[in-house]
N, C-alpha and C positions, 0 to 999 in steps of 0.2 A: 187738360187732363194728361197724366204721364201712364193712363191705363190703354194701352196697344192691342190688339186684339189681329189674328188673320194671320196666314201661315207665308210669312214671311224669311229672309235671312236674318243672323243675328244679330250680322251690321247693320241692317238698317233698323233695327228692331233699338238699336242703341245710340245710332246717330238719331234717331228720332225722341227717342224721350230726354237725347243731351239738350234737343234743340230747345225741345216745351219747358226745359227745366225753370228759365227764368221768367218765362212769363206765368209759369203757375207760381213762384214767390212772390209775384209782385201782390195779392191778396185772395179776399174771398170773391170781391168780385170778378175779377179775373178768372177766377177758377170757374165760374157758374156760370157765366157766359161764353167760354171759351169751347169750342164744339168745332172740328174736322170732320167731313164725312168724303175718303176717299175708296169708296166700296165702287169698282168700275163695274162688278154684277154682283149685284146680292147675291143669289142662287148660288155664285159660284166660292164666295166664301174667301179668295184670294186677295182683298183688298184691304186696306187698312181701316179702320172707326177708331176716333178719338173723339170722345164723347164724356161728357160731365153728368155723375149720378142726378143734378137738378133739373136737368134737361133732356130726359131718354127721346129718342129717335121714336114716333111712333110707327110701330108694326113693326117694326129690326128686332124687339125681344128675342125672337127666336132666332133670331142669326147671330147673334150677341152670346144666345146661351149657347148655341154650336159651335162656337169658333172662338169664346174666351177661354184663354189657358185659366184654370180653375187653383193649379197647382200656384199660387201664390202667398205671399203673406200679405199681403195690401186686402183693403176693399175694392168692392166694386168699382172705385173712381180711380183707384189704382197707384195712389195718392197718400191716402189713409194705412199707416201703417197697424195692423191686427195684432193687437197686446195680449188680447186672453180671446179663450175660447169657451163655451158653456153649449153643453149640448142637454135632450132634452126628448119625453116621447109621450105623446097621448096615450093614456090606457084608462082603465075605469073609473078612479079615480082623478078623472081629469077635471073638474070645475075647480074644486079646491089648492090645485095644483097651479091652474091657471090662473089663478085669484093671485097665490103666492108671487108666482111668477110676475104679473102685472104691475105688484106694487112693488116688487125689490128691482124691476128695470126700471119703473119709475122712480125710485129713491135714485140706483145709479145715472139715471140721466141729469137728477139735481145734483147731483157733486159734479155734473160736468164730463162726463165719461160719454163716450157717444158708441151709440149700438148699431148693429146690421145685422136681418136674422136670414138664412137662410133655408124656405124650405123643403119639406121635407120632398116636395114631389121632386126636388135636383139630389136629394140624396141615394146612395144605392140600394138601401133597403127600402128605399119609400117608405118609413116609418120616424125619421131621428131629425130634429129640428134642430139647428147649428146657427148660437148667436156669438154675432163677433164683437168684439168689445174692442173700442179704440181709446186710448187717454192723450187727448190734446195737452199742447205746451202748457198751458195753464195749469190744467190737473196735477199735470209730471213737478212742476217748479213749487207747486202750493205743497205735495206730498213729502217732494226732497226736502222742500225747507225742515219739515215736519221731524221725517226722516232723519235728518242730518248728512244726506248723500254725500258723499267726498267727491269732487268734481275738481277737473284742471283747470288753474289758473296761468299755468306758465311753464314752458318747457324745462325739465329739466337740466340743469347742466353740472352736476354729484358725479363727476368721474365713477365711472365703476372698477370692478375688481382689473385687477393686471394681471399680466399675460398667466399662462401657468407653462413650467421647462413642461419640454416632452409632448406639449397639447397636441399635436400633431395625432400620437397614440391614442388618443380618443375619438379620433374622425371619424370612422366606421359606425361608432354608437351615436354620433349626433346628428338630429335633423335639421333641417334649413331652417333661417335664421326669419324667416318670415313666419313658422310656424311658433318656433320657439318664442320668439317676440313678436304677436300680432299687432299692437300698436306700442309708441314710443314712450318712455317717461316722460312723466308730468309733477310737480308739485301739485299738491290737489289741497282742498281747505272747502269745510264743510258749506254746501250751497244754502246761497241767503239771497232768498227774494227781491230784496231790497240791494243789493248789491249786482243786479245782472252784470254793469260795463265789466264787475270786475273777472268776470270767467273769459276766458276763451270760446265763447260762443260761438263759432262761425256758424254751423248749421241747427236751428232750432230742431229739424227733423233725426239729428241723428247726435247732436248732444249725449243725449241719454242710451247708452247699450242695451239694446233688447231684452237683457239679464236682469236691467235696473226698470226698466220698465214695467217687466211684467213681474216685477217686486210690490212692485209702489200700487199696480192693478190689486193685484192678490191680498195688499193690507186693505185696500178699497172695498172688495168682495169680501172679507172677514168677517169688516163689521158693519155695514151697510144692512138697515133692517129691512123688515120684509113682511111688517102689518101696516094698518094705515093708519092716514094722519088723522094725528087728536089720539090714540092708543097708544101705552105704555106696556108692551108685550116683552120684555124685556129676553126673554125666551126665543123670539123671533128674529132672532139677528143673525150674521153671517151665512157664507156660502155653504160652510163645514154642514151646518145642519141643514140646508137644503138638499145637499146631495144626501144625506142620511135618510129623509124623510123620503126620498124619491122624486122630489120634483124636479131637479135637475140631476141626469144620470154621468155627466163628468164636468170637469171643471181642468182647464190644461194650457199653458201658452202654448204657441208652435214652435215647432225646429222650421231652421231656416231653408231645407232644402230634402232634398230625399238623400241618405245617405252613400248612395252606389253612382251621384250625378249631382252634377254644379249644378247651382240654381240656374233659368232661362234670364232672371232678372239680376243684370248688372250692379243691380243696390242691394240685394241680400248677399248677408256674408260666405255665405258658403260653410261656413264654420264646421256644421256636421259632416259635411264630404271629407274637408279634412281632418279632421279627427279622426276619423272612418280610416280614410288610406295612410296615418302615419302612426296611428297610435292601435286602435281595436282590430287590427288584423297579428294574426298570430304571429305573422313574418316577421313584427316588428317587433319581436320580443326582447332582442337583443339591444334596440335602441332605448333613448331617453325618452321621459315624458313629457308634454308637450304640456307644464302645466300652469302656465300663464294662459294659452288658449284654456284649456280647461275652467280655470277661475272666471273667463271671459264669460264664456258659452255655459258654464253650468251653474257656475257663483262660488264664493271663496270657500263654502261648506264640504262641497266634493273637491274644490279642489286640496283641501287640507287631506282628504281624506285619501286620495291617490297619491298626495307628496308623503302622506308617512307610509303609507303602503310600500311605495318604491321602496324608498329609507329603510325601511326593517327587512325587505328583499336583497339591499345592496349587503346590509350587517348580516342578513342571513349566510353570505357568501364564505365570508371569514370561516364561521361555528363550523359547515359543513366542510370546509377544507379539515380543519382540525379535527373535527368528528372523522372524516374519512382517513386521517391517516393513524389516529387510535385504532379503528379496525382494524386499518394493514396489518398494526403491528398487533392484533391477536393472531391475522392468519400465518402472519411471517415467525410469531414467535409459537405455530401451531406445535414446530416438532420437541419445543423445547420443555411445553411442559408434561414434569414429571410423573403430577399427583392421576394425570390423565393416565398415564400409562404405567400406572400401578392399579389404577381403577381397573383398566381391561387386560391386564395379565392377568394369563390362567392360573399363576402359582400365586397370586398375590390376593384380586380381585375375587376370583373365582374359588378360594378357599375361605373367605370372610361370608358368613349365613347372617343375613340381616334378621332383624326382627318383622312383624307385620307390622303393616303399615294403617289397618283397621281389624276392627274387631269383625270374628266368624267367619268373613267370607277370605279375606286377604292371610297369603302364605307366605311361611318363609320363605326368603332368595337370596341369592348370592348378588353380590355386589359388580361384578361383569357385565351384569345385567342392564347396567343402567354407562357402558362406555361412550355410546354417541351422545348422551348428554350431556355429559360430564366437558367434551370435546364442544361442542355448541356451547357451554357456559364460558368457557375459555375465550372465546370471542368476544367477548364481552365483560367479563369480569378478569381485568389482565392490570400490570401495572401502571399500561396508560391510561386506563379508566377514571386514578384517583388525578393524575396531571389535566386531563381533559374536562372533570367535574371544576377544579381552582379555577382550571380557562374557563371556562363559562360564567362563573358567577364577575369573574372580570368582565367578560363582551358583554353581560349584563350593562353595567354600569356604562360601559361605552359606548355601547346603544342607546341609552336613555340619554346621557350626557350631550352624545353628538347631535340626536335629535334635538333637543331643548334649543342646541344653537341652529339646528337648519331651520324650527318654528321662526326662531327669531328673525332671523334672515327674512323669511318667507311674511311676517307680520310687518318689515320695515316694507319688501316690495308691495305689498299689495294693500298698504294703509290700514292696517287693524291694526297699530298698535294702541288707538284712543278707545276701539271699537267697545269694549266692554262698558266703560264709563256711560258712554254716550247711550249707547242703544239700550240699556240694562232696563228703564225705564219703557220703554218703547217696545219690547217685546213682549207686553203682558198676555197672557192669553185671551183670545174675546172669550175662551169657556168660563174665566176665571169672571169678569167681567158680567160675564152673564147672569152667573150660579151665585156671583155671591152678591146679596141685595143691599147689606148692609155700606154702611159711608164713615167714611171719618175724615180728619183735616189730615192731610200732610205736613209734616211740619216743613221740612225740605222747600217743598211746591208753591202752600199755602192754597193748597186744591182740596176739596172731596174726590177721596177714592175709595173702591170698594177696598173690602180689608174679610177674615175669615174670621170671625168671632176664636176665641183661644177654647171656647167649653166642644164648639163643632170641631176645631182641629185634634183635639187630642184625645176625641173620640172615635173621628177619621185613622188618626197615626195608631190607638190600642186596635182595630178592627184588620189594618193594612198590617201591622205587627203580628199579630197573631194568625193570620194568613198564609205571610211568610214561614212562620215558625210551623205550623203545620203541613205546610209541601214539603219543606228541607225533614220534618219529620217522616212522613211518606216515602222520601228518597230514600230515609236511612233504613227505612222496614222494608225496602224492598231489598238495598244491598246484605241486611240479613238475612232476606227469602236468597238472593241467590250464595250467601255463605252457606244457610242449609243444606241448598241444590249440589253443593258442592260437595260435602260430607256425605250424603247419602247415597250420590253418584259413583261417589269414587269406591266405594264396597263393592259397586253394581260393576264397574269395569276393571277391578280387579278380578272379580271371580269369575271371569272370561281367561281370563290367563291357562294354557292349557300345560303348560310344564315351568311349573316355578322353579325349579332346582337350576334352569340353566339358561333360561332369556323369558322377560318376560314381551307378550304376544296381546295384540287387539284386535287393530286393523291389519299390522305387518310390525317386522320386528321391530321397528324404528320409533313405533309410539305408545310411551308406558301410559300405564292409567295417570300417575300426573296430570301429564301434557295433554292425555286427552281430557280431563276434567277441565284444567282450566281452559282448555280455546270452549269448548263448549259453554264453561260459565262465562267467557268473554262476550261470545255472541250471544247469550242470553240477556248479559246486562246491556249489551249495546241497544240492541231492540228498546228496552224498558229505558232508556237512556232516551232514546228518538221516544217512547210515546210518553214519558212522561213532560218532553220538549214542547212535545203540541199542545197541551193542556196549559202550561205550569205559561205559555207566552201567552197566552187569551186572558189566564190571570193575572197575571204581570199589569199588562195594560188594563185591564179593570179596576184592580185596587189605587193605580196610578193615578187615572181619573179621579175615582173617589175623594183622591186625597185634596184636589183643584189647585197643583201648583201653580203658584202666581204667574211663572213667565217659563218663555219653551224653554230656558236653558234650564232651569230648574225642574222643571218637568221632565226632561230628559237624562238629569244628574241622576233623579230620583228611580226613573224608571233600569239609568245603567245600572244600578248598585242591587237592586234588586233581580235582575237579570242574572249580572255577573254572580252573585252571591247563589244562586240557584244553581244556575250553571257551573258554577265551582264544586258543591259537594256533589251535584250528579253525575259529571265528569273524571272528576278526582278523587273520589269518597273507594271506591275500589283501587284504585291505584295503591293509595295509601294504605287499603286493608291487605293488600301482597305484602309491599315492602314494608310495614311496620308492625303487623300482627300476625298474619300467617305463619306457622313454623315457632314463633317464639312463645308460647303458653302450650305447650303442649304436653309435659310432665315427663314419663319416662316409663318402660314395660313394667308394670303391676302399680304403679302410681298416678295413670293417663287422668287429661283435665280433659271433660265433656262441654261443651257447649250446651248451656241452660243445665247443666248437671246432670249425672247417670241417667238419671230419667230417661232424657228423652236417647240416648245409646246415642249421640249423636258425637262420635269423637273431633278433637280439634284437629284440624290436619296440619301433615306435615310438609315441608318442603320439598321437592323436584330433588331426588338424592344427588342431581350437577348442583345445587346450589338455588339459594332463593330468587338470586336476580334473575336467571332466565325463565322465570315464571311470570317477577315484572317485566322486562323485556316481552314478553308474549302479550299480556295485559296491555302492555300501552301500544304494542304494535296494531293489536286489531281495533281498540277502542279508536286511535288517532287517523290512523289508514280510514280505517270504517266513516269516521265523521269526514275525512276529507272527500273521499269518492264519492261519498253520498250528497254530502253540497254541492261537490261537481256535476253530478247525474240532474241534480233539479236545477242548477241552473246553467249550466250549456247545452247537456244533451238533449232535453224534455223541451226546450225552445227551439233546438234544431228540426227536432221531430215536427214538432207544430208549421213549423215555418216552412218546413220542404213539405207539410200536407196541405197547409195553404196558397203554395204557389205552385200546384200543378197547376194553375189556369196560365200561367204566366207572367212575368215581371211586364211583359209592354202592355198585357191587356191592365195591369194594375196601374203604371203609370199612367193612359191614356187617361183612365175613367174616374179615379178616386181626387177629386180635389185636396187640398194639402192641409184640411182639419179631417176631414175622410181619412186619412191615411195616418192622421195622428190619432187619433180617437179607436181606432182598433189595436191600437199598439197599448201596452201594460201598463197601467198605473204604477207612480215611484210614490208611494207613500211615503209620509213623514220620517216614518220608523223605519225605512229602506235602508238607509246609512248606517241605523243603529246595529241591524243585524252585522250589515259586512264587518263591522269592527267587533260585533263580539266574535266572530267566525274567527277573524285573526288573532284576539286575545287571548281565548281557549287553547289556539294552536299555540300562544306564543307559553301560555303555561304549561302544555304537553315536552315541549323542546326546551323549559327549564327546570322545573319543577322535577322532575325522576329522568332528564338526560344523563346521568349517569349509570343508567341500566343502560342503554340502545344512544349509544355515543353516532348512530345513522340518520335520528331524528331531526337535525338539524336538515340534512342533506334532502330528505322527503319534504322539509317543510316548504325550503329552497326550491324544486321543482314544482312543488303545490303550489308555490306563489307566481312563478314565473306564469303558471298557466293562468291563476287566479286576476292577476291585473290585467289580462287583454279577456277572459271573458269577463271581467263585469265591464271594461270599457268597452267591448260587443254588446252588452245589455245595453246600459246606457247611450251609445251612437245608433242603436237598430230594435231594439225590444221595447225598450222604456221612452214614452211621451218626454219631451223635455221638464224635468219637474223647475220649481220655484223658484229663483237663484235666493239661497239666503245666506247670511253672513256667518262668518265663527275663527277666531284668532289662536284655537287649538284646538286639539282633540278630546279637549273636556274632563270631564271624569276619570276616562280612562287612561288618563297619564299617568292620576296617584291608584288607580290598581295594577296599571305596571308595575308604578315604584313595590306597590304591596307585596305583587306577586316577585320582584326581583330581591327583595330580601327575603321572604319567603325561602325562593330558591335554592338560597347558600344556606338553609339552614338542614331541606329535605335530603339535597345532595350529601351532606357531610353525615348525616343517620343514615341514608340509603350505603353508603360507604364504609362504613361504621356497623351498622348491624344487620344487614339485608347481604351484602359481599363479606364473599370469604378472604378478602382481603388484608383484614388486621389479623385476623388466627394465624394466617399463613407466615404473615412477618411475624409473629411471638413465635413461632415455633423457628422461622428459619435464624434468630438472631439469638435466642435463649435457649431453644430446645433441642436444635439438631447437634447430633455429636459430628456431622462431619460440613456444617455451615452448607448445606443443601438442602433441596424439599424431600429427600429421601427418607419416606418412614411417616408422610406427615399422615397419609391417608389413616396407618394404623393408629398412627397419633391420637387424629380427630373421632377416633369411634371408641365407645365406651363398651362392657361386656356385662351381660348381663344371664343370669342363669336361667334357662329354660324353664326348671322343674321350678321354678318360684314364680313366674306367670298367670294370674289367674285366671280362671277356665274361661272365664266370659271374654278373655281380650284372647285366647288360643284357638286357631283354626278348627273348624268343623272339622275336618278330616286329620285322621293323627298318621300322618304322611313321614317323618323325620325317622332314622332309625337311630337308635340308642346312643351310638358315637356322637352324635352329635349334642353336645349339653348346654353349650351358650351360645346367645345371639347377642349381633352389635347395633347398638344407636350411636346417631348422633348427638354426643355431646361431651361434657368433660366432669365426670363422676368416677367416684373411686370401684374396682372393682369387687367382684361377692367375694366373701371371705375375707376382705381389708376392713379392718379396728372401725372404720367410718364409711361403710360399704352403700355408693348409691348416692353419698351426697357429693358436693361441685369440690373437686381438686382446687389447689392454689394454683394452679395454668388458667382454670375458668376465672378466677378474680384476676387474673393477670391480662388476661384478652381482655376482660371487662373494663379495669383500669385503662389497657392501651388505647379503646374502643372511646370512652372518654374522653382522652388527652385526645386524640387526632380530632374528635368533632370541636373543643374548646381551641385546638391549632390551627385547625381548618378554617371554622367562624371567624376569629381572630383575623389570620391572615389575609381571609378573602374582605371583611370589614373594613381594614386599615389602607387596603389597596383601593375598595370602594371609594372611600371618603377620601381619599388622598386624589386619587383621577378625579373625583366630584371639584374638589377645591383647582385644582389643578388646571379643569378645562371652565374657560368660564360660560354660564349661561349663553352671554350675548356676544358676537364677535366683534372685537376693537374694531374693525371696520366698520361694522354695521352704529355701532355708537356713534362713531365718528361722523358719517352720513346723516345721521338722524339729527342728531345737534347742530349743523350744518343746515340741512335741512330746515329744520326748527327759526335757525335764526333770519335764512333768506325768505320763509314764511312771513315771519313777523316784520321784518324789514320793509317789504313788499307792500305788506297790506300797509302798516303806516305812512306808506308813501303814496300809497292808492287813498287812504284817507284825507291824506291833508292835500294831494289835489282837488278831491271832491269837495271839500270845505272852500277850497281858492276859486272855483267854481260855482259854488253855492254864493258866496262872498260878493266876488264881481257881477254875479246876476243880480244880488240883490242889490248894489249901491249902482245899478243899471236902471231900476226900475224905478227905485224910490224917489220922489221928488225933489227939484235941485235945491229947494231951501232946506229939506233937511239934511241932503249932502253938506252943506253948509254950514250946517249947524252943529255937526260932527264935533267933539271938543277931540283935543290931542290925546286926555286919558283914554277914549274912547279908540282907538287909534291904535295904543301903544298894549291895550288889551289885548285885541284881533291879532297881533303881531305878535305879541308873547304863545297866543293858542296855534297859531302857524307854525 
């Protein structure tokens, strides 16, 4: 037995299980009769017991259960290493439960899986029964074959990349080289039963990585039934629906160690300790990721998912330097603009009488009125804005580009590049399996497999279609209720105003009704944004189901697109109503366009008299801020909380007493769909910081510090919140590659309309290049406002109170009409068709230019890196080289035994064709 027990040192704790090591491989019986008992006083608990689960010491039970460290991953013989966990609790319904229960461990005992249950009276609640599941060599090698494991046959010897100038400058970010690279290259070639000599086998017990193990367990519990023999319950199968039904209340491998302390036992990896201290501690934020341990310890699923996270963190860095010095230069180019300081001069600003801005309640005002924002739009809407919109849809492209080749990279090291081929078939779901009863021939196969009748699926996809179409319709009625809210609001916070003629007043002088309309519809729609989240994912994943895609990738394709498609108009449907609606249908004084028509008095509103963008700028600042903090808040803070209320009793008295599926088993379940969310969290973001970056050129920069915090708390969930989940496979990021690509052409098309007819950007160049008589912005403000005559207004759009005295006869709007008394009084000048033309041309220059650059950097960087090809062909050839030479020994082998065995006359009899056959197949 290598199971130690008694409170000894760790040397000797380690010289002793070095010692038993080899006589416990010499077999089983070895191991069953092999029994130590070096206890100099029971009572006292200080001596050593080595003892064999077949053999217990009678009456030591209780000294055994006192003085075994419980914190381990083995069984009881110490020997047995513990692949899955299934826990479990009597309540009312317990016969039926235990029926279930009885025949699905006995199904897994016939596949060879071997159990140990422990119970409940050692557990801390006295109520939770904890069976341990172990898979012997046999199981593990019948599954892999199954499987198609990739396992090493031969140390690698693929030169890697060369030095890089300057490496030295990256010291401080890099971790040691032991974390970085937990074990060494290997040529690997999918495991084959029949082929043991030719692996690298030294140790049958550790062969296989705990990741793989408790892979090949988990396909075992999937579909492993659970009626009894001679029944065809087809219903009755896998773990999934056992825990749904209740009979067993988790299902989980273990981590190998507690995370804040090395394992006691010299044969666990420690793995989650380190990960712990080099990666999910905040400190380590500035360092690399460790993510080959990662792929080790979690499986190549998350670890895909933390190498692009990084990636899009490191490209985030770029955007945000650029974004940050576009600001600069608003604040630096703050004193230079003109139009600002024509705005809030008193002889300028302060003699132009706006028109009202809604009907009855809203007064005329002077145009001074609205200086600090005029100045706040200036930061943002400046000439760096349109240089920083062209950069972006470029880092676009080089973001996608450079990824694609770090994928590739990352598929050559960690052997996915076959993965899809191979496993495609092999992923099927047992739900799909289950649900669907029908058979057909493969042609492929030449198997029966189920299949979904074509009249159920395309009744499935109208039911799952029309679903969708009705939330995304919900979405849009709601962003209508708060266009309403907005209209009807903004009369109500105007006529707070207590001296229109000379500033307008709300809160304090610094916030017009504008601004305070929309932050209020912001936070309105955010709210409706989050509760229509929590509804719109319960459906999601119901119609998903419904649909019974055949295999998880597919199931998960189906469920992104639906997600993201939701999440897109809910997210971005107000965005788009700032920048591309707002302000522009809104007619003109005695001409106004209503929303739903007169009727309902509900006028269109107009733009922030600084301009449209700092209204988007607002828009996306609290919608993107508000989604970040609030993912932050649920998942770092809300598990701080929990976690500092659960360890007022103390970390030693939790150590002492909770054994090491105890201590797993309270910690949070990692759902299937755990990964899914993190990636749309960042997709969302990564369309906030394209998609209308050119309003709030800082978005990069927010998203930049959102992620830096984002990658060590979810790798804190993951090492300390989250049960180790499932290690499963995946050779990219799926789906959501081509809605990147979606969303990054997308992007150059919003930015160049957001630029174009949201910013006052092209008016300002038609007038500074065509209009001005002295090639300056001086005059433009008067430029940009049209006149319109008072007494021509109709009563219903003129103030309740008739406040104005007689000198006063016209007011200004925004826009470019002729004025009263001109032959075409009221309609659009040729400067409006001129802005409109220029408006045009720069979106057809812009698209263009940003297109040509795309697809030229596309072609330009290739997919795959000449290195990484190079290796893999190489690779490829000492693969096949190998095994053909491991072949035709075994044949020289097979050969010489047989003409060993065979009798000397027919050796004899041998003719020379016969001979010269054997020799040619050599």
């Amino acid at each position: 037995m290598r199971r130690i027990t008694g409170k000894t040192k760790d040397e000797t704790l380690i010289e002793l299980q070095s010692a038993t090591d080899s006589q416990i491989t010499d077999g089983p019986a070895v191991l069953t009769s092999y029994r130590i008992n070096l206890h100099s006083d029971d009572s006292s608990g200080n001596g050593v017991n080595l003892s064999s689960e077949g053999a217990p010491l009678p009456g030591n039970s209780e000294t055994d259960k006192l003085h075994t460290s419980r914190d381990t991953v083995f069984f009881r013989d110490g020997v047995r290493r513990i692949d899955f966990v299934l826990s479990y609790v009597d309540d009312k319904d317990g016969e039926k439960k235990q029926e279930r229960r009885r025949e699905f461990e006995a199904n897994l005992e016939k596949v060879g899986l071997e159990l140990e249950t422990e119970d409940k009276s050692d557990s801390k609640d006295q109520k939770t029964y904890f069976l341990k599941i172990h898979a012997p060599w046999d199981v593990l090698a019948t599954y892999a074959d199954v499987l198609k494991v990739k396992v090493p046959f031969k140390e690698s010897d693929v030169p890697h990349g060369q030095d890089v100038p300057l490496e030295w400058l990256s010291h401080p970010f890099r971790l040691p080289d032991h974390i970085m690279h937990p074990q060494p290259d290997f040529f690997t070639y999918p495991f084959d039963k029949n082929k043991m000599d030719f692996f690298l086998i030294n140790d049958k017990d550790t062969f296989f990585p705990p990741s793989t193990r408790n892979r090949i367990v988990f396909y075992i519990l999937a579909r492993c039934p659970y009626f009894k023999e001679g029944r065809k319950d087809k219903d009755k199968t896998g773990i999934k629906r056992l825990l749904s039904n209740g009979t067993y209340t988790a299902a989980f491998p273990l981590h190998d160690c507690r995370y804040w302390k090395r394992a006691r036992n010299a044969e666990c990896e420690s793995e989650r300790f380190n990960l712990y201290q080099h990666w999910a501690r905040f400190l380590c934020f500035y360092k690399e990721q460790p993510l080959n341990l990662i792929r080790k310890y979690y499986g190549e699923k998350i670890g895909i998912y933390f190498a692009w996270l990084g990636f899009y963190t490191e490209m985030l860095f770029f955007a945000a330097v650029m974004g940050f010095i576009c600001f600069t230069y608003g604040l630096l180019s703050y004193d230079d603009n003109i139009s600002s300081k024509e705005i809030c001069d008193a002889d300028i600003g302060g003699s132009i009488v706006m028109c009202p801005l809604c009907d009855k309640k809203c007064f005329f005002w002077n145009l001074n009125s609205t200086c600090l924002s005029s100045w706040q739009s200036h930061l943002f809407d400046n000439e760096g804005t349109v240089f920083f919109a062209i950069f972006m849809g470029i880092w676009v492209t080089l973001f996608l580009e450079f990824w694609k080749r770090r994928q590739a990279r990352l598929e050559y090291e960690w052997d996915l590049v076959d993965f899809e081929e191979e496993q495609q078939q092999l992923q099927i779901r047992p739900e799909f399996e289950i649900r669907c009863t029908n058979r057909r021939l493969n042609r492929i196969t030449q198997e029966m497999e189920p299949y979904l009748p074509i009249t159920s699926k395309c009744a499935r996809f109208c039911l799952s279609g029309a679903t969708v179409i009705f939330w995304i319709s919900l979405i849009v009625a709601c962003i209508i209720g708060v266009i309403a809210y907005r209209l009807a609001v903004y009369a109500a916070f105007a006529s707070i105003i207590k001296d229109p003629m000379r500033k307008i007043q709300l809160v304090g002088r610094f916030i017009t009704p504008q601004l305070a309309t929309s932050v209020t519809a912001s936070c309105i729609n955010f709210v409706i944004i989050m509760i229509l989240n929590f509804f719109y994912e319960r459906v999601a994943i119901w119609i998903t189901d419904m649909e019974i895609p055949k295999t998880h990738l597919e199931y998960e394709n189906r469920l992104t697109m639906k997600m993201f498609l939701f999440q897109f108009v809910n997210y971005y449907s107000s965005c788009f109503y700032v920048a591309f609606f707002k302000g522009k249908f809104v007619g003109y004084p005695g001409q106004y366009s209503y929303m739903f028509g007169k009727i309902t008095k509900l006028r269109n509103e107009e733009c922030d008299p600084g301009g449209c963008l700092i209204e988007l700028t607002t828009q996306l600042v609290i919608v993107m801020v508000g989604k970040q903090l609030w993912g932050n808040i649920q998942e770092a803070l809300l598990p701080l909380i929990r976690n500092w209320w659960s360890s007022r009793k103390g970390r030693h008295n939790h150590e002492n007493h909770y054994s090491r599926w105890e201590q797993d088993h309270v910690l949070q379940n990692f759902s299937q769909l755990g990964l899914f969310y993190e990636y749309l969290e960042m997709v969302v973001q990564f369309g906030f910081i394209t998609l209308f970056v050119a309003s709030f050129p800082l978005a990069p920069l927010l998203a930049l510090f959102n992620n830096i915090l984002e990658i060590r708390v979810d790798a804190w969930k993951f090492t300390t919140q989250f049960r180790r989940p499932v290690a499963s496979k995946a050779r990219n990021i799926g789906a959501w590659q081509e809605i990147l690509n979606a969303v990054a052409i997308l992007s150059v098309v919003t930015n160049a309309f957001i630029m174009a007819f949201t910013s006052d950007m092209i008016p300002r160049m038609v007038y500074l290049y065509a209009y001005s008589k002295d090639a300056s912005m001086r005059g433009y403000i008067n430029n940009s406002l049209s006149i319109y005559n008072i007494s021509q207004i109709q009563k219903v759009n003129m103030p309740e109170d008739d406040w104005f005295d007689n000198s006063t006869t016209t007011c200004r709007y925004r826009d470019y009409r002729y004025p009263p008394g001109h032959q075409n009084e009221y309609t659009h000048t040729m400067q409006f068709w001129h802005i409109l033309a220029a408006k045009m041309a720069f979106i057809i220059i812009m698209e263009h230019v940003v297109f040509v650059v795309k697809f030229f950097v596309a072609w330009m960087i290739p997919d795959v890196p000449s290195d990484v090809k190079a290796r893999f062909k190489r690779e490829r050839y000492l693969i096949q080289e190998y095994l053909h030479n491991y072949e035709v020994e075994r044949l020289k082998i097979q050969l010489s035994a047989s003409f060993i065995t065979e009798p000397q006359s027919e050796m004899s009899s041998m003719t020379p064709d016969k001979h010269e056959v054997l020799s040619e197949c050599l």
